[in-house]
C-alpha positions in Angstrom: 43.7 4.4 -79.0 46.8 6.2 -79.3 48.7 4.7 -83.2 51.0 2.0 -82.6 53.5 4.3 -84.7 54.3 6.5 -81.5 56.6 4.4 -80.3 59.1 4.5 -82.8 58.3 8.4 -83.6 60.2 11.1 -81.7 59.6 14.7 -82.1 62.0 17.8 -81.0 60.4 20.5 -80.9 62.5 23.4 -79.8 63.1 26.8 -80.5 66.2 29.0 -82.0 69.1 29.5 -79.6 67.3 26.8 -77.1 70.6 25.0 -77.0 68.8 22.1 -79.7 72.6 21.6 -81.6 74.4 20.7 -78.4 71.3 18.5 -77.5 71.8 16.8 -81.0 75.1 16.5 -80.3 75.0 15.1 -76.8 72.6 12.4 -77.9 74.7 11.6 -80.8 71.8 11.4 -83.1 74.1 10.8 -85.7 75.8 8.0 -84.9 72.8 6.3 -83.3 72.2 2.8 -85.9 68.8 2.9 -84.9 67.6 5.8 -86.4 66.6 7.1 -89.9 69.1 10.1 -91.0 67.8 13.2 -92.6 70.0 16.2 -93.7 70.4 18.5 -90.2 68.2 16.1 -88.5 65.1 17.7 -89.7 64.4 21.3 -90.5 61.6 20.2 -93.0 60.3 23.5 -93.2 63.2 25.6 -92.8 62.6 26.9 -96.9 59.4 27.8 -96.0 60.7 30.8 -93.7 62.8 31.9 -96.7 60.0 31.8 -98.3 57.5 33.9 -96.0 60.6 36.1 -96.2 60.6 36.7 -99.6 57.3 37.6 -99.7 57.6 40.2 -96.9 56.2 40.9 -93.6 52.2 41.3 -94.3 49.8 39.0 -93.3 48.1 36.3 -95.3 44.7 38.1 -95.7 46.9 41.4 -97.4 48.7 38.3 -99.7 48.3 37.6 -103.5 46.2 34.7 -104.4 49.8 34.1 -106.6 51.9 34.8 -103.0 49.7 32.2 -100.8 49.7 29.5 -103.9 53.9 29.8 -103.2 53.6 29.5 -100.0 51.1 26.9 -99.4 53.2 24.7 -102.1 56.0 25.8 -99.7 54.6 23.9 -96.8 53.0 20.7 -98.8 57.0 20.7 -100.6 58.5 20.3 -96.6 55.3 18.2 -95.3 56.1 15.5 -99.2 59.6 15.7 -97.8 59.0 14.6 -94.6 56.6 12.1 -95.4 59.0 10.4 -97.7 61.6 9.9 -94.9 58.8 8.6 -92.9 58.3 6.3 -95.5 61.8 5.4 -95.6 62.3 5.0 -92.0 59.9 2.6 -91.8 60.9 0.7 -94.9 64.2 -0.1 -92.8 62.6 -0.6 -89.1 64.6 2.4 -88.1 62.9 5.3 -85.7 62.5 8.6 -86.5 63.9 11.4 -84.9 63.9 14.3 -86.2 63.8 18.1 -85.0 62.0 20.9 -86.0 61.7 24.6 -84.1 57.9 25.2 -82.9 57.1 28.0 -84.9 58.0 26.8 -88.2 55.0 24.1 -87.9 52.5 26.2 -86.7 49.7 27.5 -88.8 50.6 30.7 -90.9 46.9 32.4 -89.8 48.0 31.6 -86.4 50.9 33.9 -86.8 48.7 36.3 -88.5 46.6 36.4 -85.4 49.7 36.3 -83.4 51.4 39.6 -85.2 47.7 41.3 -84.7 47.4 40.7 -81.4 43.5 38.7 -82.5 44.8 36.3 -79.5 45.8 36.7 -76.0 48.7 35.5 -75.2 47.3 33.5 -72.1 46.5 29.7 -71.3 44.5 28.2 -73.9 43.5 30.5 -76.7 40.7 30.6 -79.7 41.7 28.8 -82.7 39.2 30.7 -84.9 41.8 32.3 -88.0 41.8 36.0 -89.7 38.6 36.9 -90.7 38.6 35.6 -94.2 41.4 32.9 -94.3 40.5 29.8 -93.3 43.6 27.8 -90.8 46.0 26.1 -93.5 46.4 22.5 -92.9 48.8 20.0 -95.3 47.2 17.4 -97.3 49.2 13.9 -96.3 50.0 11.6 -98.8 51.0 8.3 -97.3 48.3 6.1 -95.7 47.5 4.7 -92.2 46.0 8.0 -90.7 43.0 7.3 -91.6 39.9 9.4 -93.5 39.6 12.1 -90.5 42.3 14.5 -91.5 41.1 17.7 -89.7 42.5 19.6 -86.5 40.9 20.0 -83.5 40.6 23.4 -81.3 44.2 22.9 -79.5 46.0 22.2 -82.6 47.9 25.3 -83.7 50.1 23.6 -86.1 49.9 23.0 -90.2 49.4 19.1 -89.4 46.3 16.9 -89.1 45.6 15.5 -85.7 46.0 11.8 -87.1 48.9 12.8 -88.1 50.5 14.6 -84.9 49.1 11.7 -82.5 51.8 9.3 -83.9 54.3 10.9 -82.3 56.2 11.4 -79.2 56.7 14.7 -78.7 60.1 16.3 -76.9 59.8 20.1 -75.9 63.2 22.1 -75.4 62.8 25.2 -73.8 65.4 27.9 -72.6 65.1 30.8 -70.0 64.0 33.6 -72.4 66.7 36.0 -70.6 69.2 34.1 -72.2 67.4 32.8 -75.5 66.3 35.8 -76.9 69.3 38.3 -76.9 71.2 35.4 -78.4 68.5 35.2 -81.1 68.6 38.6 -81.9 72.2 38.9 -82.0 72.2 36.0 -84.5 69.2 37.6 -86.2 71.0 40.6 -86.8 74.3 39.0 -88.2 72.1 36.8 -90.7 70.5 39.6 -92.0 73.8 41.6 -92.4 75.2 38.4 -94.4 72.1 38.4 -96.2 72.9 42.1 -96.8 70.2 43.9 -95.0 71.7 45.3 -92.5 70.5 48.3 -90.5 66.7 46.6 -91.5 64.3 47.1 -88.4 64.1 44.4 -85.6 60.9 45.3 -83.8 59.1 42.4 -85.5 60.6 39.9 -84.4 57.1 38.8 -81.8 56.8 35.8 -83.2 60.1 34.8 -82.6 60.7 36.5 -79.3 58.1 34.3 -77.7 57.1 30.8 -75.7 54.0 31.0 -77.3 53.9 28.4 -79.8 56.0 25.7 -77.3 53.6 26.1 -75.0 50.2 26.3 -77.5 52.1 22.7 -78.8 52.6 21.0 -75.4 48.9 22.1 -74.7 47.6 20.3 -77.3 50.0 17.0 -76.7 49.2 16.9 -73.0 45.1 16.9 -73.8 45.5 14.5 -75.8 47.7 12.1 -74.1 45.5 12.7 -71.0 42.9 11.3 -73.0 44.8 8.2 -74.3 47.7 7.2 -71.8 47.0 5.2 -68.7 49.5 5.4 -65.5 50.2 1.6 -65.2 49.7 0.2 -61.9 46.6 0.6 -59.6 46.2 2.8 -57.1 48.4 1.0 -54.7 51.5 1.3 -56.9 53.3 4.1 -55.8 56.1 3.1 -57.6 55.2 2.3 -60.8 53.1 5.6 -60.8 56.2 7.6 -60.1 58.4 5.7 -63.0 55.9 6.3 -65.8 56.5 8.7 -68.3 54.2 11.2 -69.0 54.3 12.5 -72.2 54.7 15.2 -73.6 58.5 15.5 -72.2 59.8 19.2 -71.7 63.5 19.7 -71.7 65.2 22.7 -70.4 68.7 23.8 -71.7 70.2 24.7 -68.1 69.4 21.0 -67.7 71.0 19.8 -70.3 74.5 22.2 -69.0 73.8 21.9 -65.4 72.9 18.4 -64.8 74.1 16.4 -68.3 72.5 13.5 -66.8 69.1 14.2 -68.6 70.7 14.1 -71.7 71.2 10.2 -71.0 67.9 9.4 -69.1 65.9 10.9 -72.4 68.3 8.8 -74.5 66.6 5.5 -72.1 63.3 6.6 -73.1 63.5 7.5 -77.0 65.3 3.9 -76.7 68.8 5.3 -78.0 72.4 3.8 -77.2 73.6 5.1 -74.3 76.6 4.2 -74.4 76.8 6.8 -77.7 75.9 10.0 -75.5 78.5 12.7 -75.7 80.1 15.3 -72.8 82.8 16.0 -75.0 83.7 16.2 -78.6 86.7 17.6 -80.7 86.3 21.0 -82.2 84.6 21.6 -85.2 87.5 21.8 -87.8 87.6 24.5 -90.6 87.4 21.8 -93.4 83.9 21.0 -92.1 82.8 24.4 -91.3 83.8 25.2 -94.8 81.3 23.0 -96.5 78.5 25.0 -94.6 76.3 27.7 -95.5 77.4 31.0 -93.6 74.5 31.4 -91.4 74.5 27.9 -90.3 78.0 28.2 -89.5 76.7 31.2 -87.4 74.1 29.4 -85.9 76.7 26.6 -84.6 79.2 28.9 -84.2 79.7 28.3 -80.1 78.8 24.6 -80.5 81.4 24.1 -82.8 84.2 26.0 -81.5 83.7 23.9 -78.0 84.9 20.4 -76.8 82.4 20.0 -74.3 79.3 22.0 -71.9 80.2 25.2 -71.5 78.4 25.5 -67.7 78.6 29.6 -68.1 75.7 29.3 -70.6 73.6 28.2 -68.0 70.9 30.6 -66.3 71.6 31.6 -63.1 70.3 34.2 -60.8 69.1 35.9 -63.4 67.5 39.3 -62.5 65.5 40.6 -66.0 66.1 44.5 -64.4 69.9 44.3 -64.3 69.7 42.7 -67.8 67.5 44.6 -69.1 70.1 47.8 -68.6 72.9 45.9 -70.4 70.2 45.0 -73.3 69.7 48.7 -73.7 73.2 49.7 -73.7 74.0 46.4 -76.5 70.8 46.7 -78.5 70.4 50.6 -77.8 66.9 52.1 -76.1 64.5 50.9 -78.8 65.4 47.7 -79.1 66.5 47.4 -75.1 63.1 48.3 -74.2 61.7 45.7 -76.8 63.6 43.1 -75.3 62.7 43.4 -71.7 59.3 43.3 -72.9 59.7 40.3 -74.6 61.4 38.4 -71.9 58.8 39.5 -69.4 56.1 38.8 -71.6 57.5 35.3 -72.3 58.3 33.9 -68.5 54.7 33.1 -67.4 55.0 30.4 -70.5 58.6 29.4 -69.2 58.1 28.9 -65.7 54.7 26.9 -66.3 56.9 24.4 -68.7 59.7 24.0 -66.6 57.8 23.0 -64.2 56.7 20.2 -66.4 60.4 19.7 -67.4 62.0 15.7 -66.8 64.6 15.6 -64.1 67.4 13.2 -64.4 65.9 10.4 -61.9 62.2 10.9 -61.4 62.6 10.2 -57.7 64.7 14.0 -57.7 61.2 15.2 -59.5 59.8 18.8 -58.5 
């Protein structure tokens, strides 16, 4: 029996340079009564990446005992957090929606593997962890998800199944041509405001990757197969048609190309509608000012616009063609990388957008 919690429990999942801002924006998240505010929305875990990149790039296994006690108390610190504006949420009868990219919520051994190549980077894979590190999993604090706290095979993130299942889960994706030079353009600025510039940018897998969207909306789509009915019998067409099936996948060119999304998604998270946003006023430098410098990097387009940009759209995208402008921006190396990456990442991409909600489900694919 899927917990009654669900329906007031909204989950963006998305991934950097997916085009999540502009979907915050659009949806006016904000300025929406009904739901609980958080600082950026979400981001629990965002300190645990500064964290893991403190530490350096080796895997847990090759870790201090002191090095994983940080980082564990890392993830419980963002998974208290979150909990408490659970807490709060329901303490004013308010929903929660909150946003978080994929791969800061999935399991740390999971990267491991990930990095190591343990896993194939195909359909389903094994969920058995580094040989000696056992998959890290948060304790929760608050109550009502019962005493069976453990993960089951498809669940590749740092949270307890009981915990997951009360929530409605919202998967943005973005055509990985476009995604991932934007991410390692950004990438490359933050580290040069971080001061470590000229650093090498070949280990960026993880990141360059649809891997952990799609490992997440595996595990959501078993088990809402297993505890959603369509309503209607067999008979009704209709109502079959007009049923949501969860989870939803969003694509960005969507979101640019056919806005209308943005509104029908705001109908089913039960959000005003009449706050959804195609234009805005620019950013102004008062606002910008109270930012941190790479967050004013990573909304730097966003914020400098008054509305959808449609050229950010994918269209006709031929990976060859790009892939000779990547090597004469990024250089060889890094060119090469790239084409590998985006190639690597489409079979994910194109299985997910196929899953993706349309602005009228009659239009469906």
């Amino acid at each position: 029996m899927e917990p009654s919690r669900s329906s007031s429990r909204y989950y963006l999942l998305s991934q950097p340079r997916s085009a999540s801002n502009l979907l915050v924006r659009m949806l006016a998240l904000n300025e929406q009564s009904s739901v609980a505010k958080w600082h950026e929305l979400g981001y629990f875990f965002l300190h645990t990446i500064w964290d893991r990149e403190t530490i350096g790039p080796k895997a847990i296994e090759k870790m201090t005992q002191e090095e994983k006690t940080v980082l564990r108390a890392s993830y419980q610190k963002g998974a208290d957090e979150f909990e408490r504006y659970l807490a709060a949420a329901e303490k004013e009868g308010k929903t929660a929606f909150v946003k978080e990219h994929c791969f800061n919520i999935s399991d740390p051994t999971v990267h491991d593997m990930f990095h190591s190549q343990h896993i194939e980077h195909a359909g389903l894979s094994p969920s058995s962890a580094p040989v000696g590190e056992e998959p890290w999993t948060v304790q929760l604090r608050g109550e009502g998800y019962g005493t069976s706290l453990g993960r089951s095979q498809l669940n590749k993130t740092i949270f307890p199944d009981a915990f997951l299942q009360t929530w409605h889960p919202i998967i943005l994706i973005r055509h990985p041509a476009l995604m991932f030079p934007s991410m390692f353009r950004a990438e490359a600025d933050l580290r040069r405001l971080a001061g470590h510039d000229g650093e090498d940018m070949s280990n960026m897998n993880a990141d360059m990757t649809l891997y952990w969207a799609r490992s997440h909306y595996d595990y959501f789509a078993d088990h809402f197969n297993k505890t959603t009915q369509i309503p209607g019998g067999e008979d009704d067409d209709e109502k079959k048609e007009d049923s949501i099936k969860w989870p939803l996948v969003i694509d960005a060119d969507d979101i640019i190309t056919e806005p209308e999304v943005v509104t029908r998604l705001a109908e089913i998270t039960n959000l005003d509608i009449s706050k959804v946003k195609f234009s805005w006023d620019e950013t102004g430098e008062g606002e910008k000012s109270q930012q941190a410098a790479w967050m004013t990097r990573m909304k730097d387009t966003l914020q400098a616009s008054t509305g959808i940009l449609r050229n950010k759209a994918a269209t006709n995208i031929d990976i060859s063609e790009e892939a000779k402008k990547w090597k004469v921006e990024f250089g060889g190396k890094y060119g090469e990388l790239m084409e590998k990456w985006v190639r690597d990442a489409m079979p994910d991409y194109e299985f997910l957008r196929c899953k993706r909600l349309r602005p009228k489900l009659h239009g469906a694919e």
